[in-house]
Structure formats: structure tokens, C-alpha cells
C-alpha positions in Angstrom: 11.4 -2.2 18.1 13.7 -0.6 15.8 13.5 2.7 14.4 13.5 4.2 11.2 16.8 6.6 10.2 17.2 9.1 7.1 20.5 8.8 5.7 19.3 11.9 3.3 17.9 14.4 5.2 14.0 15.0 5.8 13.6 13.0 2.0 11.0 10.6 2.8 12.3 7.8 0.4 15.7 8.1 2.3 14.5 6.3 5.5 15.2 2.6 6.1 14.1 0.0 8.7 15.8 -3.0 10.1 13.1 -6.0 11.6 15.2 -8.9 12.7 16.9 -9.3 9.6 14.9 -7.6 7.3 15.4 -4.3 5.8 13.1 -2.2 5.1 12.9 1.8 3.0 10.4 3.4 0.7 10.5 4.4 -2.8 7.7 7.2 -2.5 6.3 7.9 -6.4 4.1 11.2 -5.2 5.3 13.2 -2.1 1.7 14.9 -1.4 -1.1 13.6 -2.7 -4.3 15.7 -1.3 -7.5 13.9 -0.9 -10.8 15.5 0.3 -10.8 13.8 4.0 -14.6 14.0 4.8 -15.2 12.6 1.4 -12.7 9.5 1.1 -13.7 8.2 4.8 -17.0 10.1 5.4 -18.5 7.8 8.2 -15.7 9.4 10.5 -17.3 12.0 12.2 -15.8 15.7 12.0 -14.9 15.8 15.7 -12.2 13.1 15.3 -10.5 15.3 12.8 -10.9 18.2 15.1 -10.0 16.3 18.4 -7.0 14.9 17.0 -5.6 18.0 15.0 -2.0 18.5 17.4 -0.5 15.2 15.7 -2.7 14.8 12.5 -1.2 18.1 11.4 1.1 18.9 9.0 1.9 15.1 8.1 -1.9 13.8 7.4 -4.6 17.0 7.5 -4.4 20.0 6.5 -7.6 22.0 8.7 -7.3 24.9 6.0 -8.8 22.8 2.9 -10.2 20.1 4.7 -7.5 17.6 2.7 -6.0 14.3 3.8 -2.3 14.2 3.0 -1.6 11.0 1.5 1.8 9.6 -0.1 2.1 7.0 -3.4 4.9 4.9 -2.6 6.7 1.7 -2.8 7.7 -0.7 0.3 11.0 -2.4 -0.5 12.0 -5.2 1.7 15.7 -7.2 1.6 14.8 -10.7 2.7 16.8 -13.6 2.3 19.2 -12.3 -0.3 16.2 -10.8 -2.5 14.6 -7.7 -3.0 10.8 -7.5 -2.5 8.3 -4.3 -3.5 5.1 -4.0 -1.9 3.0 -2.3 -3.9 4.1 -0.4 -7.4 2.4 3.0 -7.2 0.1 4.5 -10.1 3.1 4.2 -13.2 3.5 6.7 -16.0 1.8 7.6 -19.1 -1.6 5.6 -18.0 -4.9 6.3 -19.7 -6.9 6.7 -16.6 -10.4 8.5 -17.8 -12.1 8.2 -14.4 -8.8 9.2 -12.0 -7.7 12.2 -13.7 -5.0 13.1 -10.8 -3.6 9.6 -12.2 -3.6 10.2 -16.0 -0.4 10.6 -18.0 1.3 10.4 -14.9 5.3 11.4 -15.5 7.4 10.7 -12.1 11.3 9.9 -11.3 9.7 6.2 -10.0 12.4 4.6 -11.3 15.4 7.0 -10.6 14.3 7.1 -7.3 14.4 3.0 -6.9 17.8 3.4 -8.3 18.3 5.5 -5.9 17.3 3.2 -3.3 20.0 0.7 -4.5 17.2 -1.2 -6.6 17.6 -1.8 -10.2 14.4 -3.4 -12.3 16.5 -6.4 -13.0 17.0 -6.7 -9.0 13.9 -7.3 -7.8 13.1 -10.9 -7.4 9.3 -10.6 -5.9 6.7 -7.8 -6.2 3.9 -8.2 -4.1 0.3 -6.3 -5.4 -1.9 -6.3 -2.1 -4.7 -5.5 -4.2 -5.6 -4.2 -7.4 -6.5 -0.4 -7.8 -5.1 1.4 -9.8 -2.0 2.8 -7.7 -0.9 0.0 -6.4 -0.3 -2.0 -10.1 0.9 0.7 -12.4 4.8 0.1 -12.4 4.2 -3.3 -12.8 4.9 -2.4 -16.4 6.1 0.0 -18.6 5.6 0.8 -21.9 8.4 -0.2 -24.7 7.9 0.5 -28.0 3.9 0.7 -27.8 4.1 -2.1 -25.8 3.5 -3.0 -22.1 5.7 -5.6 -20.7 7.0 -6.1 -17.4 9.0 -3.5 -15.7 10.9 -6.3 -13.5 11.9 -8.9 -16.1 13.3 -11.3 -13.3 10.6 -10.9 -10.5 7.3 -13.0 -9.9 4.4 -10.9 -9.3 2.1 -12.0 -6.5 -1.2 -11.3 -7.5 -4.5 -12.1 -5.4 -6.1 -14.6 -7.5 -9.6 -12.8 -6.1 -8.9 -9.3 -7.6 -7.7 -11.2 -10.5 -11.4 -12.2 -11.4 -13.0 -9.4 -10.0 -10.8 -6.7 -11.9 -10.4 -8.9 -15.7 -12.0 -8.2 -18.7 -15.0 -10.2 -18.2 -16.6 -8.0 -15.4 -16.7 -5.4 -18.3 -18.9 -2.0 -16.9 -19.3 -4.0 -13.5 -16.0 -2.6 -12.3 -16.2 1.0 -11.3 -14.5 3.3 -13.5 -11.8 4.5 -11.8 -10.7 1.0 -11.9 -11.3 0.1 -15.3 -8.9 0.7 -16.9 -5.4 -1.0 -14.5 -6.1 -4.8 -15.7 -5.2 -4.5 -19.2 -1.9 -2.2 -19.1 -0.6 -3.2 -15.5 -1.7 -6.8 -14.9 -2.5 -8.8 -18.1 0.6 -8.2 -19.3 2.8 -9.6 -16.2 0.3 -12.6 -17.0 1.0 -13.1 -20.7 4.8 -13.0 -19.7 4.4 -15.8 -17.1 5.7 -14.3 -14.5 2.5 -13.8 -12.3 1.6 -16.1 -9.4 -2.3 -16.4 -8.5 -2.7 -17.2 -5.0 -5.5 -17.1 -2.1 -5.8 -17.6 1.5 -2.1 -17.7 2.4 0.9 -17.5 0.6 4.7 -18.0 2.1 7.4 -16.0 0.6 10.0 -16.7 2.5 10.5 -17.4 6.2 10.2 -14.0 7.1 7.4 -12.7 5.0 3.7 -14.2 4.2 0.9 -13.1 2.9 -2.6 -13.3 3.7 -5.9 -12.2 2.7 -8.0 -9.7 4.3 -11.0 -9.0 2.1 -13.0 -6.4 1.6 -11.0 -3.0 0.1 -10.9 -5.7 -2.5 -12.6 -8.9 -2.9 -8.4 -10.3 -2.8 -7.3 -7.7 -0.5 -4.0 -8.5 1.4 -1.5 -8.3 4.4 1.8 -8.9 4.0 3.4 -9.9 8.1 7.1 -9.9 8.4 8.6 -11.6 11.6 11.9 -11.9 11.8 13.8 -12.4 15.1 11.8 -10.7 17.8 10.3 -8.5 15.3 6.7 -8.1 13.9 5.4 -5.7 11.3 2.3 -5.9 9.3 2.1 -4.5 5.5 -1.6 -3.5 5.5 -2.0 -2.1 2.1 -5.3 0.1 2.0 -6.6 -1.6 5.0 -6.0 1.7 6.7 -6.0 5.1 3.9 -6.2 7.5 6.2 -5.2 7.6 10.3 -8.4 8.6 12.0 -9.2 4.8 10.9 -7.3 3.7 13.3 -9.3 5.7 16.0 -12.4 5.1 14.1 -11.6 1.4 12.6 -15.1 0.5 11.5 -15.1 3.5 9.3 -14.2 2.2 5.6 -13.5 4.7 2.6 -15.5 5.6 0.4 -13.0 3.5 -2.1 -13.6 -0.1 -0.6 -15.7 -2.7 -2.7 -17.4 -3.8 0.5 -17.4 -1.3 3.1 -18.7 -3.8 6.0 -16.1 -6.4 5.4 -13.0 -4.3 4.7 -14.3 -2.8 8.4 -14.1 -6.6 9.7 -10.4 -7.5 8.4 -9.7 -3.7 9.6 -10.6 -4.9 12.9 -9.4 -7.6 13.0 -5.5 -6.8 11.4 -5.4 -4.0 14.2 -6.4 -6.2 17.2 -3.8 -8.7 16.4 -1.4 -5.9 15.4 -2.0 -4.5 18.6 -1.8 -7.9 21.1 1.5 -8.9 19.3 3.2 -5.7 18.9 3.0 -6.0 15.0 4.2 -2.4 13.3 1.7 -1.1 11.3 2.8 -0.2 7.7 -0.1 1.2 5.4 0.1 1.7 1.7 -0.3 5.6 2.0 0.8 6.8 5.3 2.7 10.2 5.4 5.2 11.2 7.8 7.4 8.1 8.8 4.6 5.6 7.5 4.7 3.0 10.1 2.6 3.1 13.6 2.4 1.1 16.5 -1.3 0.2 17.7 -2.9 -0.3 21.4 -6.2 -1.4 22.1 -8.8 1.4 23.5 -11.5 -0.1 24.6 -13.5 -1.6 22.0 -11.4 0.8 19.2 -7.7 1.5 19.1 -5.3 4.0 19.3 -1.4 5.5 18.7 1.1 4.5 21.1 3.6 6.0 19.0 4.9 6.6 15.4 8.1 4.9 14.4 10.2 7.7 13.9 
């Protein structure tokens, strides 16, 4: 398995991968993002935390406040002669009444994927695992009043799933603090015809498919790369935090149906773990990207991919 390398120091957003023929960096959007970690997976028990605290500190926990450390950031992958982002963080200047840490958000997003060699006008797919909030919001940006797609030249992959459960009919059914993404970050990517619905399975390319693992979301998704003899598995918010991995039938408080997103949890990890698939989650401090091993009937960290 390849490693990652910074080619700018400790900078998070400087690191790149190469799978088979694949590359792979991140484009992180918020460096710390602190979240209260008996709160957002509260079915793990406190021991775990405390058992575990010689490698979950400083990148993940901080023991002091009791906070998870999590990161907002963008996977870009070069396949094929295009450019793909996983995932397109929370965006900027977003009315979010029930995520006030995500309101009139004002980041270097875009800099920083300039940065990364990535232009808007580069990016040829953008792939949404699911759709919460920050993981939609640079999907767009605003021009002129307006919100219109931030990638004029890319096909948004959108699960068809989330589609219907997050639109405008479900109205108050959808919990707040995702009420508000649809209409700013997705709809418009849909009026410009540029979005592709899809379920069960969808094939990018010959390196890179998609599939759904419910449950997070109703249209929750993994994207697997396998290129040459290498496997990695984009998990999206599968996995928030990394005592899931110890504890994997522990969901966060933020999943639509905790049982099921336990389930494809589960089940992305044992496969991940029998094939010796990376593990990439959406929010993942430090280097991002783990490798699994079974542990009896849970799993556990062979070794971060650093």
C-alpha cells in the first residue's frame, strides 16, 4: 500500500496519495472542527475514549473538553484524465438557522483547490455521498443573488434516495439542521442539468464506483477505488469519528436510521478489512485514511497511512 507524502510541510491539504493509477490529496475547508464526542456518538461507552487515549490524542480527542476533532474537507481524485471531488464541504455565505457553526461560513475553499492544482472549470465529476449539509455546500456558489453551479463543466452525482428524502416536499419532516442545503446547494445543480440521480450502483470509471450503503442517509454512499493492486474505500460519514471503528455498531447521533447505518458500517469495514481496502472517511483528522483488521466480532487499527 502506498503512503501518503506532504509536499508542504505538516499542511494537511498538502498530502497526496497514489492507488494504482489514481491520485489522491485533500482540499480541507475547516482545519479543526470540535464536536462534543459523548454527544455525536453517545452509545460508545466512555472507557473506549479512555482506553484508547495514546493514539486518539492530539489528532481526534481532546481529554481536556471532552471534543472530537474533526476536519471539513474535500477528497480529490485524478482518474482517467479527470478530476473527481468527493464531497464539497459546508460552502460560504449559507443561511443555516439550525447549524450555527455552519452559517455565513467565509473560508479560502477555493484558493485552496487552486492550490491543489484544481480549478472550478477542471473538475469533470463531483461525487455527494450523501446530503447533509457539509458535504453539498460548494456545490454552488452565489453570483449575483444567484446560486449556480460552482463547477460549470462537472456532473454532480447525487443519490437519487437523499434526493427525495432531502426536497421540498418532505417540508418540516426533515430535521432542521438539514433544511435548509436542498434549495441553495442541490436544486440548483438540478435546474442546470448537470446532476445525475442514481441508486444501487453507479460506475465512474474503471477505477472508481459507487455504491449505496444506507442508513446515515436513506441514499448514503461508498465510493471504492481499485486500481492495479490497490483498494481504497471512500466511506463518507459511515465512520464520523474513530472509536467507530472499535465500536462499529455505535451510529451518531446524526444518522437518519441509526440501526441501518450500524449494518452498512459493518458491513463496509468487514469487506474493507478481508480485502485490504483503505479506509477514507469524510472527516477524519490526522492523515485521514486507515487500514482495518478484524477483532473478533468488531475491528480495529492496523495502522494509519501516514
Amino acid at each position: 500500500m502506498s503512503e501518503f507524502s506532504s509536499e508542504v510541510g505538516s499542511e494537511v491539504s498538502g498530502q497526496k496519495l497514489l492507488l494504482g493509477d489514481v491520485e489522491v490529496s485533500r482540499v480541507v475547508e475547516v482545519e479543526r472542527f470540535p464536536l462534543p464526542a459523548r454527544t455525536v456518538v453517545p452509545e460508545v461507552p466512555a472507557e473506549v475514549w479512555r482506553d484508547n487515549e495514546e493514539w486518539l490524542v492530539p489528532d481526534h480527542w481532546d481529554p481536556g473538553s471532552g471534543d472530537a476533532l474533526a476536519l471539513m474537507q474535500t477528497w480529490v481524485l485524478r482518474s482517467e484524465g479527470r478530476t473527481v471531488l468527493v464531497d464539497t464541504g459546508i460552502g460560504n455565505g449559507r443561511e443555516r438557522p439550525g447549524v450555527p457553526p455552519f452559517e455565513h461560513l467565509d473560508t479560502d475553499y477555493l484558493d485552496r483547490l487552486a492550490a491543489a492544482g484544481v480549478r472550478p472549470e477542471d473538475v469533470d465529476v463531483v461525487v455527494n455521498t450523501h446530503l447533509h449539509g457539509d458535504h453539498i455546500g460548494w456545490n454552488t456558489h452565489n453570483v449575483d443573488g444567484s446560486w449556480v453551479p460552482t463547477f460549470p463543466n462537472a456532473t454532480y452525482l447525487i443519490p437519487a434516495a437523499d434526493h427525495a428524502y432531502f426536497g421540498p416536499d418532505r417540508g418540516d419532516a426533515v430535521r432542521v439542521d438539514n433544511r435548509y442545503g436542498f434549495a441553495d446547494s442541490i436544486a440548483p445543480v438540478v435546474q442546470a442539468g448537470q446532476a445525475v440521480l442514481w441508486e444501487g450502483t453507479h460506475r465512474i470509471d474503471s477505477h472508481l464506483t459507487l455504491e449505496s450503503a444506507p442508513g446515515h442517509t436513506p441514499g448514503s454512499s461508498v465510493l471504492r477505488l481499485h486500481s492495479g493492486t490497490d483498494r481504497a474505500v471512500f466511506v463518507g460519514d459511515l465512520l464520523h469519528l474513530p472509536v467507530q471503528i472499535l465500536e462499529p455498531c455505535c451510529s451518531s447521533d446524526f444518522c437518519e436510521d441509526p440501526k441501518e447505518a450500524a449494518e452498512s458500517r459493518v458491513r463496509v469495514l468487514g469487506r474493507a478489512a478481508d480485502e485490504g481496502e483503505l479506509v477514507v472517511p469524510a472527516h477524519f483528522a490526522g492523515t485521514g485514511a486507515v487500514e482495518v483488521r478484524r477483532e473478533g466480532g468488531k475491528f480495529g487499527i492496523s495502522r494509519w497511512v501516514s
